[in-house]
C-alpha positions in Angstrom: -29.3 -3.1 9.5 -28.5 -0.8 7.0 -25.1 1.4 7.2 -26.4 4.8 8.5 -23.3 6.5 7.3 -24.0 5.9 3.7 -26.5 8.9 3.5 -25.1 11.4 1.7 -27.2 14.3 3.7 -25.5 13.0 6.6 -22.4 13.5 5.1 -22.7 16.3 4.0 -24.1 17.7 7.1 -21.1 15.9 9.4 -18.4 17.9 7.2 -20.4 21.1 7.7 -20.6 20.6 11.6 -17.0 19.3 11.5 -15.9 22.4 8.9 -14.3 19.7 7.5 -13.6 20.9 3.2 -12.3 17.4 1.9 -9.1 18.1 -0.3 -8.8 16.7 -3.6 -4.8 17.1 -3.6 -4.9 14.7 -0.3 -7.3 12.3 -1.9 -9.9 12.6 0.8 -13.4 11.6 -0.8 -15.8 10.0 1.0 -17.3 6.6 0.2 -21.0 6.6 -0.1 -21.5 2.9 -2.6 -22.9 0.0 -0.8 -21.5 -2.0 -3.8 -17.9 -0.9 -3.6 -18.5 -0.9 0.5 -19.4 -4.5 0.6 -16.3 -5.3 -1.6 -13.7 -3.9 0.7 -15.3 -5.9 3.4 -15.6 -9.2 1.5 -12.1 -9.0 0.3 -11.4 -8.6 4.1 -12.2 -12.1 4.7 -13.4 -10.8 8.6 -14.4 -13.5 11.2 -16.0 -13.1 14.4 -12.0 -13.9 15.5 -10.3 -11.3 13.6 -8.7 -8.1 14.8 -8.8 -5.7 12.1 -6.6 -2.5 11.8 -8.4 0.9 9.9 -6.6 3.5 8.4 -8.3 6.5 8.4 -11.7 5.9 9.3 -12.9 9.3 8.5 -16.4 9.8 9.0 -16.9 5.8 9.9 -18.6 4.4 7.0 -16.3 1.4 6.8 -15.7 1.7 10.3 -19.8 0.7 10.8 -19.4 -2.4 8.5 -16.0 -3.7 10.5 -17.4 -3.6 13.9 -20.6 -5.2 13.3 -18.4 -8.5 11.8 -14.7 -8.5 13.3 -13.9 -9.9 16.8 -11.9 -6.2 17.3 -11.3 -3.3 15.4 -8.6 -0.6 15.6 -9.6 2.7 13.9 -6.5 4.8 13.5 -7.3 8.9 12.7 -5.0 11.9 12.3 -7.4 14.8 12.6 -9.2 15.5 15.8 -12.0 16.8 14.4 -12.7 13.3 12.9 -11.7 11.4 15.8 -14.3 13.4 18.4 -17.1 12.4 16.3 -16.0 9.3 16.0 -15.6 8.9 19.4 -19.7 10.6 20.0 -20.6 7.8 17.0 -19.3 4.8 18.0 -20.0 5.2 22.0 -22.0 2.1 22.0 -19.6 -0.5 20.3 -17.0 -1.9 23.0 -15.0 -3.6 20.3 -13.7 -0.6 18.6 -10.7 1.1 19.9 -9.7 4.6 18.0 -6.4 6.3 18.0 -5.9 9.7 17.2 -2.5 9.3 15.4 -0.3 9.7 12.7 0.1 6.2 11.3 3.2 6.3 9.5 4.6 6.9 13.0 2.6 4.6 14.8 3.9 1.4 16.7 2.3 -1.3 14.7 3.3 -4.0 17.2 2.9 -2.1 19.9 -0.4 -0.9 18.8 -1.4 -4.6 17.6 0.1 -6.2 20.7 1.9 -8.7 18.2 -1.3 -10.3 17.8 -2.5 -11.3 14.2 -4.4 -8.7 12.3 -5.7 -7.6 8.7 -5.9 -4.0 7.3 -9.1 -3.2 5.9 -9.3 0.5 5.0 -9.9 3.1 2.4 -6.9 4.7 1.9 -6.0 9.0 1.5 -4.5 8.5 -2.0 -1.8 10.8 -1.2 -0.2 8.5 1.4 -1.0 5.1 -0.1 2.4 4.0 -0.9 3.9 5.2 2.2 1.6 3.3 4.4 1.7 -0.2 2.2 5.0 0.0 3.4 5.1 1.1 6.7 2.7 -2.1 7.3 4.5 -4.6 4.9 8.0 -3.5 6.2 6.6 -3.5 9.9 8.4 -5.8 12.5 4.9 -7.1 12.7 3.1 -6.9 9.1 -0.4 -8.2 8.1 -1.6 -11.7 7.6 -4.0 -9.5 5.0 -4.1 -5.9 3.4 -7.5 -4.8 1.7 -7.2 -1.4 0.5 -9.1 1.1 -1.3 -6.8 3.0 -3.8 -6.1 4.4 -7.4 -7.1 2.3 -10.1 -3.6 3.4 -11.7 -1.7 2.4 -8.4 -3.6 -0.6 -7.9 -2.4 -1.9 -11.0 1.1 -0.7 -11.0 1.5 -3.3 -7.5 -0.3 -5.7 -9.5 2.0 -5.5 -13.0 3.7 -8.1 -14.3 7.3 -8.5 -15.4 7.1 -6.4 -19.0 5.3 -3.6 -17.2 6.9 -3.3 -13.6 8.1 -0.9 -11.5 9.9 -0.3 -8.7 6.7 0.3 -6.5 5.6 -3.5 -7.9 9.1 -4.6 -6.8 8.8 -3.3 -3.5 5.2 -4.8 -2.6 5.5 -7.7 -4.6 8.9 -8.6 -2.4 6.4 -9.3 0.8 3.2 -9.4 -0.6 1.2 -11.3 -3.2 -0.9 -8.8 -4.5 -4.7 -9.2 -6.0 -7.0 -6.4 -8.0 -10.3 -7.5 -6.5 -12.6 -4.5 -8.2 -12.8 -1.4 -10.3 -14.8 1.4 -7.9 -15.7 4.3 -10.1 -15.5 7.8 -9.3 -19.4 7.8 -8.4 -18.5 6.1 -5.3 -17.4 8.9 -3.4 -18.4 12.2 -2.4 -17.0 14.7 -3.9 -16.1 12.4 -7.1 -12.5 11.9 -7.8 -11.1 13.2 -10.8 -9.8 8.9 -11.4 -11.4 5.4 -11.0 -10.4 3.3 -7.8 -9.8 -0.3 -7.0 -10.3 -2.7 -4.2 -6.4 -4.1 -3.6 -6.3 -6.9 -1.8 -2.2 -8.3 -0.5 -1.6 -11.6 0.8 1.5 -11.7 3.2 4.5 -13.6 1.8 5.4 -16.5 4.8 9.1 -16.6 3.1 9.6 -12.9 1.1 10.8 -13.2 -2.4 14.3 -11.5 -1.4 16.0 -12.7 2.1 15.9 -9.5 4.7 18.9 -9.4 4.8 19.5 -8.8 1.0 16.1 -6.4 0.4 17.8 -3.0 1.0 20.4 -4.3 -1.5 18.4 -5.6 -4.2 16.1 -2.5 -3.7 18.9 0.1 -4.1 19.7 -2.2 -7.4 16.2 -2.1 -8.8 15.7 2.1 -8.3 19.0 2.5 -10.1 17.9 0.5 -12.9 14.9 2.5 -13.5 16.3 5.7 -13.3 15.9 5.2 -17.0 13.5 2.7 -17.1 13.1 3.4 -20.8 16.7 2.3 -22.0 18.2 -0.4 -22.3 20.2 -1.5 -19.1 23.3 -2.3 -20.7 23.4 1.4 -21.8 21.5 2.9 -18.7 22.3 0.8 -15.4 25.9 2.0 -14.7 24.5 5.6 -14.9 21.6 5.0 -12.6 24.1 3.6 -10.0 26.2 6.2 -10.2 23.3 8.6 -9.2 22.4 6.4 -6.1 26.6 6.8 -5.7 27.4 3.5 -6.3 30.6 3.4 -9.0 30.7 1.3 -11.8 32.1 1.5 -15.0 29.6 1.1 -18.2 31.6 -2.2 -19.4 31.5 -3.9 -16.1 27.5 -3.5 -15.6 27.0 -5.0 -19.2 29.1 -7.8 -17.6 27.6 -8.2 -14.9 23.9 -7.9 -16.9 25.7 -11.2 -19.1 26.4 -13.3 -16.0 23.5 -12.8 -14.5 21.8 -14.2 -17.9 20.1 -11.0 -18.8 20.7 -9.6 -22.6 22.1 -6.0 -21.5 19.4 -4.6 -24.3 16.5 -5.5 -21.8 14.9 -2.4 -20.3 14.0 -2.3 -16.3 10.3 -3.2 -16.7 11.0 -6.5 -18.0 12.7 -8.2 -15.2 11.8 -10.4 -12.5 12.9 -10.1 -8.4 14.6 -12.9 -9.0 17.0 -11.5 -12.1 17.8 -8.2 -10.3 19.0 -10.4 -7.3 21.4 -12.0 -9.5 22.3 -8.6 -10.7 22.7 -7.4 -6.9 24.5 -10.0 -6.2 27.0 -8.9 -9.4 27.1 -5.8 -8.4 27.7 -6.4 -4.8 31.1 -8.6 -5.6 32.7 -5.4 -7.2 31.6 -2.3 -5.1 30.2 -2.2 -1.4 26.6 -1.3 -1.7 26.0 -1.3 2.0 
């Protein structure tokens, strides 16, 4: 059967009856592409068995695809407006539950009941980043992520060392990360100003960086790219300083040399694994608790 909320007169009419204006500052545009639909899903890997958490289901185009192939689905909305049609819509499918919540203060183990799940959702680019963490830093994260985001962010989580960043560094930590597909602006009504991409994270059984060391490591790596664009030998005792950890210029460039990384290296270039040896340096002079 073919997904009913892919018209565009009915979603144009929904958001009339809803007064719903989509804002282009919070990155709410409305999928209407079978192609770029069916790729979210795929990436999803969904069985009859799988319990599948959505992230702003919006006016349920997505939502339609999940329920007709995951075991359970979990709809998550913040505006009520949304949630009441959804509600009217979806009447007839008993394994969809909504909640009319704010995710990033959501409960995901309470909401999941600690059983396994995948996110499969098409994300309000204003709040990607935010909730890719919330999940992957949960108590209770994802076997599977499949997200619908910026082309630009998409491949910033996917970069490699020579192009990373701190965002790469903190997904990449938990997550394997995988650009699936390029959706173009087409997709969506109204049309973003950007292309999209279908992003696609594998959770990490043993994380890159022991939990125990992540906040320090992490508090390491966002003072080294305070000036991403310098070299660290010149730049890193000045970008610890701002995140008021004190360190002399000479005793960073030593640390940089015991940790077997040429101090004239810039941020972008290094792996996890170099700025833990650089944490680890760093934390047996100063405290960074």
């Amino acid at each position: 059967m073919q997904n009913p909320m892919l018209d565009v007169a009915r979603v144009r009419m929904a958001l009339r009856q809803l007064d719903v204006k989509p804002s282009r500052a919070m990155g709410q545009n409305f999928l209407v592409d079978a192609h770029a639909l069916a790729a979210i899903v795929d990436a999803g890997e969904i069985t009859p068995q799988s319990l599948v958490v959505e992230v702003g289901p919006g006016l349920g185009v997505l939502t339609w695809e999940l329920v007709q192939q995951a075991g359970e689905v979990i709809s998550i909305e913040l505006d009520k407006r949304l949630i009441a049609r959804l509600y009217d819509e979806f009447a007839s499918f008993a394994n969809l539950t909504l909640v009319n919540h704010d995710i990033l203060k959501s409960d995901i183990a309470q909401i999941t009941a600690r059983r396994p799940y995948r996110v499969v959702a098409n994300l309000p680019y204003a709040i990607t980043s935010p909730v890719l963490r919330h999940f992957l830093e949960s108590d209770h994260p994802p076997e599977l992520m499949v997200v619908l985001v910026q082309r630009e962010v998409a491949q910033r989580i996917c970069a490699a060392p020579g192009d990373m960043s701190v965002l790469a560094h903190a997904m990449q930590i938990r997550a394997v990360p995988e650009l699936v597909a390029i959706v173009p602006p087409e997709a969506f009504m109204p049309a973003p100003a950007v292309h999209s991409a279908v992003l696609r994270l594998r959770h990490r059984a043993v994380p890159l960086v022991p939990p125990a060391d992540e906040r320090k490591v992490m508090r390491v790596i966002k003072a080294g790219f305070l000036h991403a664009r310098k070299q660290l030998g010149n730049s890193l005792s000045g970008g610890l300083a701002a995140h008021n950890i004190r360190i002399e210029r000479d005793v960073a460039q030593r640390i940089l040399i015991e940790a077997g990384i040429d101090p004239m290296r810039r941020a972008e270039m290094l792996t996890i694994d170099e700025w833990q040896r650089v944490a680890t340096g760093v934390a047996a002079v100063v405290d960074l608790e």
